[in-house]
C-alpha positions in Angstrom: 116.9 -14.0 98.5 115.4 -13.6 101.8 111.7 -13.0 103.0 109.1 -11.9 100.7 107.6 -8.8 100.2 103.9 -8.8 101.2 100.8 -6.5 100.5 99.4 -3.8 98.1 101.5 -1.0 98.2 105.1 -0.9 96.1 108.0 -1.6 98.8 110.1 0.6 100.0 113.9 0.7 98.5 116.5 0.5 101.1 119.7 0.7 99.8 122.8 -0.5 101.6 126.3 0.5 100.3 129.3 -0.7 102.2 130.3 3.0 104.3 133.0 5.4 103.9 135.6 7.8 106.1 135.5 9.8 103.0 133.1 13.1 103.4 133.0 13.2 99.4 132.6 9.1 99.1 129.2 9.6 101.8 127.9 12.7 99.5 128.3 10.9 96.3 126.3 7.9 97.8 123.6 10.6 98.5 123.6 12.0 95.6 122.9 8.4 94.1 120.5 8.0 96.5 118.3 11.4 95.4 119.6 10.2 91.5 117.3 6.8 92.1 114.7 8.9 93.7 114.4 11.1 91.0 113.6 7.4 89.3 110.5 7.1 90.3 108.9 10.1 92.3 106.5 9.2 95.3 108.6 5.8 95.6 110.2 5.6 99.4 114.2 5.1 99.0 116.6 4.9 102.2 120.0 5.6 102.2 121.6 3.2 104.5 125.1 1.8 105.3 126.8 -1.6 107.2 129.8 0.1 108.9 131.4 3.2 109.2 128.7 5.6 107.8 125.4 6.6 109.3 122.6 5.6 109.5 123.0 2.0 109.3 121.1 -0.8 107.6 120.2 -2.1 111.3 118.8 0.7 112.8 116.6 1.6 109.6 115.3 -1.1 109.1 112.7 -1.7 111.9 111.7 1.3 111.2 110.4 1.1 108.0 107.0 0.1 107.5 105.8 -2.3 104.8 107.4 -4.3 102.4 110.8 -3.8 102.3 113.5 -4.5 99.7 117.0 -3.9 99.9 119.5 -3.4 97.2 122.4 -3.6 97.9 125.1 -1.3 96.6 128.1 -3.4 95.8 130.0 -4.6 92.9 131.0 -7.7 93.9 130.0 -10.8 96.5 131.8 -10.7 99.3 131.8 -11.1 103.1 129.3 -8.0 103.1 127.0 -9.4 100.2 127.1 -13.5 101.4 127.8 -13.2 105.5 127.0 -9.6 106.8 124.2 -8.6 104.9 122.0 -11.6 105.5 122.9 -11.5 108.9 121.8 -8.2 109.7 118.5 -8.6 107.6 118.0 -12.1 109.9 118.3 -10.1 113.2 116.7 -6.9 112.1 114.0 -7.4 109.5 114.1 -10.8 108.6 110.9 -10.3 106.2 112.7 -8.1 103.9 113.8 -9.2 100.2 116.9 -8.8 99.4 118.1 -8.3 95.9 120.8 -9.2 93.7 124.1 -6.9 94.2 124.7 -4.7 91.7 127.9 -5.8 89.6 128.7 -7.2 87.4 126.0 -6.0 84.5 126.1 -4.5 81.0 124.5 -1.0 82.5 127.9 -0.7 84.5 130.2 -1.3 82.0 129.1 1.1 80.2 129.4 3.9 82.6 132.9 2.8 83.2 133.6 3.1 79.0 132.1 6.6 79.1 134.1 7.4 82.4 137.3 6.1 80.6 136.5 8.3 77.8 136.3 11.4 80.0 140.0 10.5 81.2 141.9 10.7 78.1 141.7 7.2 77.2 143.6 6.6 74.0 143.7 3.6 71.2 146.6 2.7 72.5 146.4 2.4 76.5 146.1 -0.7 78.3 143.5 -0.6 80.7 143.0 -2.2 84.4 139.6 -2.6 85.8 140.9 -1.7 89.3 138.0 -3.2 92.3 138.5 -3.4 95.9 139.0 -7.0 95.8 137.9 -9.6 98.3 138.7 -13.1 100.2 135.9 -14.3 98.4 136.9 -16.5 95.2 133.5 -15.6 94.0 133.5 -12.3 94.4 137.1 -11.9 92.4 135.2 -13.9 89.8 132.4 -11.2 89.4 135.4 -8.3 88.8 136.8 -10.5 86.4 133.2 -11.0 84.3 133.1 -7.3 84.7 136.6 -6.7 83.3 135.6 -9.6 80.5 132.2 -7.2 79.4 134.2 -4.2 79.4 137.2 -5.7 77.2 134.2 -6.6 74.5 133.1 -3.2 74.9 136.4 -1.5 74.6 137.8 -3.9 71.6 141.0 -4.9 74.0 142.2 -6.7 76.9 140.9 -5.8 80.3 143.3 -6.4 83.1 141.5 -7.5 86.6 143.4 -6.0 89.7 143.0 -5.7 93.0 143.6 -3.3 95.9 143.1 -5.1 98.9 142.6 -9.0 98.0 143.1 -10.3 95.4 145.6 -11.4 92.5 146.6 -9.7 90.6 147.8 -6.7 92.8 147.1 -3.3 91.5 151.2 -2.9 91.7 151.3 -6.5 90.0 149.3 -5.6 87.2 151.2 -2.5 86.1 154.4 -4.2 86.7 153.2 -6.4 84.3 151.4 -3.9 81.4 154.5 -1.7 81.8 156.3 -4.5 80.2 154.2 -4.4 77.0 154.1 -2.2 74.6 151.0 -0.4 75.0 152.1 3.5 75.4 150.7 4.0 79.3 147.9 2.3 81.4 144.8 3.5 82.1 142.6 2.2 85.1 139.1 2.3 84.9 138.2 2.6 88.8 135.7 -0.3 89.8 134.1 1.6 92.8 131.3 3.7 93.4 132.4 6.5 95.1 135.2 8.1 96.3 137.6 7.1 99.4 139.8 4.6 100.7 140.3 2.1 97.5 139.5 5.0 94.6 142.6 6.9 96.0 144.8 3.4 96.4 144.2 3.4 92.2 145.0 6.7 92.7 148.5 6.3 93.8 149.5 3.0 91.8 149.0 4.8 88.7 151.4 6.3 86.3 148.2 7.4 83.8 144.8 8.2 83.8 142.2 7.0 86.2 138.1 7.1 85.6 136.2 8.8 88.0 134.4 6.2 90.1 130.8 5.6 89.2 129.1 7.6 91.3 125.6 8.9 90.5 125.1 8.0 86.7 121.6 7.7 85.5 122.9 4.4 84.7 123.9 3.2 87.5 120.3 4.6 89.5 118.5 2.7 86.6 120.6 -0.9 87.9 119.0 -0.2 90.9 115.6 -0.5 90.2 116.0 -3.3 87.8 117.5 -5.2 91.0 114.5 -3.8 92.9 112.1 -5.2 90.3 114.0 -8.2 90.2 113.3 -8.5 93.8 109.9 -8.1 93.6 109.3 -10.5 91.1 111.1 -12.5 92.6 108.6 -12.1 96.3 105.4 -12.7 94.2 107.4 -16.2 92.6 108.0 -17.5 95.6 104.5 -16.2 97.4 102.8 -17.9 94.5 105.0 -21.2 95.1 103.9 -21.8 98.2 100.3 -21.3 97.4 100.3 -23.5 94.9 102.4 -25.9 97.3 100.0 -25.3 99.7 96.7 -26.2 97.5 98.7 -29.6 96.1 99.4 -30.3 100.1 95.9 -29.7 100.3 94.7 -31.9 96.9 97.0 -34.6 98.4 95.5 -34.8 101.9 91.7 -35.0 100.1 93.4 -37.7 98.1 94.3 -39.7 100.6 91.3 -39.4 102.5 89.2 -41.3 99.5 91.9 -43.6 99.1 91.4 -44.5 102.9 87.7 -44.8 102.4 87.9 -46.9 99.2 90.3 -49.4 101.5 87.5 -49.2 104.1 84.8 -50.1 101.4 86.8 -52.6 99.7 87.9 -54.1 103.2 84.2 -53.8 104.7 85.5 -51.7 107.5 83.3 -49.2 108.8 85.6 -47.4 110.8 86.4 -43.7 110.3 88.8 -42.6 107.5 92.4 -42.9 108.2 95.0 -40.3 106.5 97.4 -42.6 104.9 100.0 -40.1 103.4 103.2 -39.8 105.3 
């Protein structure tokens, strides 16, 4: 986490999602924006993005008075959750508390069972959780808890796969289930909207694919519990240092006395000497 909200009022949300080429990914990303405002009326919530989209985490962000924190809206760590994010909150609004990203939680997969159910699924499919994927061992290891939580919710195996980085490939993992004898596969899409990586579990594919997650009630309710998490979070650490702050304080009294019981003891008269180091 990084910075701490400060003051009265309730901080404004910023949300950050990664940025699309896709015109239907960027209005499904405001429409989860408005979803999350519809929340909690009278609450501030930006729309943001790191790349590609408009307008971007770095030029909101000065801009925004007040507490600030920002949730960010990926599934998974990852270059944009552990190197890029913090780095633009440092150089823009380095006061800002940054929350948790959003995957993997129990809220999540079950928007993914009810999307699967939408898309045919059957008793006897396989199923792929199909992500993005990612350079990051850690972030792989968040799909693969989030394909683990949807396996218990389904009552079967859950298949991890990838369509950028990542093992297995999406093309690996079929290969693979094709070989078994569940009738077809079905891929639950791990994304949130739609563009580049939806439509590469698009095309690998031979059966049904979930629509991504989009602007479930769900998923707008994971985003304030991050917020609040945040925020909780601020006041923790506000009230740490105070209370580091009064023992600094109680410790520095401390060794004042101490010096003047030497002084006493010693029949020195000279002034008291901090002895703390």
């Amino acid at each position: 986490m990084t910075g701490h909200a400060t003051g009265g009022a309730a901080p404004a949300l910023v949300l950050a999602a990664h940025g699309t080429r896709s015109a239907a990914g960027e209005a499904t990303l405001a429409l989860l924006a408005e979803t999350v405002r519809r929340a909690r009326p009278g609450r501030r919530v930006e729309l943001t993005y790191l790349e590609l989209s408009s307008p971007l985490l770095a030029d909101v962000l000065p801009a925004v008075r007040g507490p600030v924190v920002v949730v960010p809206l990926l599934l998974a760590g990852g270059y944009h959750v552990h190197i890029d994010l913090p780095e633009i909150i440092a150089a823009h609004r380095p006061d800002a508390v940054v929350a948790e990203r959003l995957g993997p939680h129990r809220l999540l997969t079950g928007v993914l069972a009810r999307r699967l159910g939408r898309a045919g699924l059957r008793a006897t499919d396989a199923v792929v959780l199909g992500a993005a994927g990612s350079s990051d061992p850690a972030g792989l290891a968040d799909v693969r808890a989030a394909a683990r939580m949807l396996a218990v919710r389904l009552a079967r195996p859950v298949t991890a796969a990838f369509a950028s980085a990542g093992s297995p490939s999406l093309e690996e993992a079929m290969e693979r289930l094709a070989a078994t004898p569940a009738a077809r596969v079905a891929v639950a899409s791990y994304v949130l909207a739609p563009g580049f990586f939806h439509d590469r579990l698009v095309t690998a594919a031979a059966g049904p694919v979930s629509d991504p997650l989009g602007a479930d009630p769900d998923v707008a309710a994971l985003v304030w519990h991050r917020y609040d998490e945040a925020v909780r979070g601020g006041q923790a650490a506000r009230a740490a240092q105070t209370a580091a702050g009064a023992d600094g304080a109680g410790s520095s009294r401390s060794s004042r006395t101490t010096s003047r019981a030497l002084a006493s003891r010693d029949g020195q008269v000279s002034a008291p000497t901090n002895i703390s180091t």
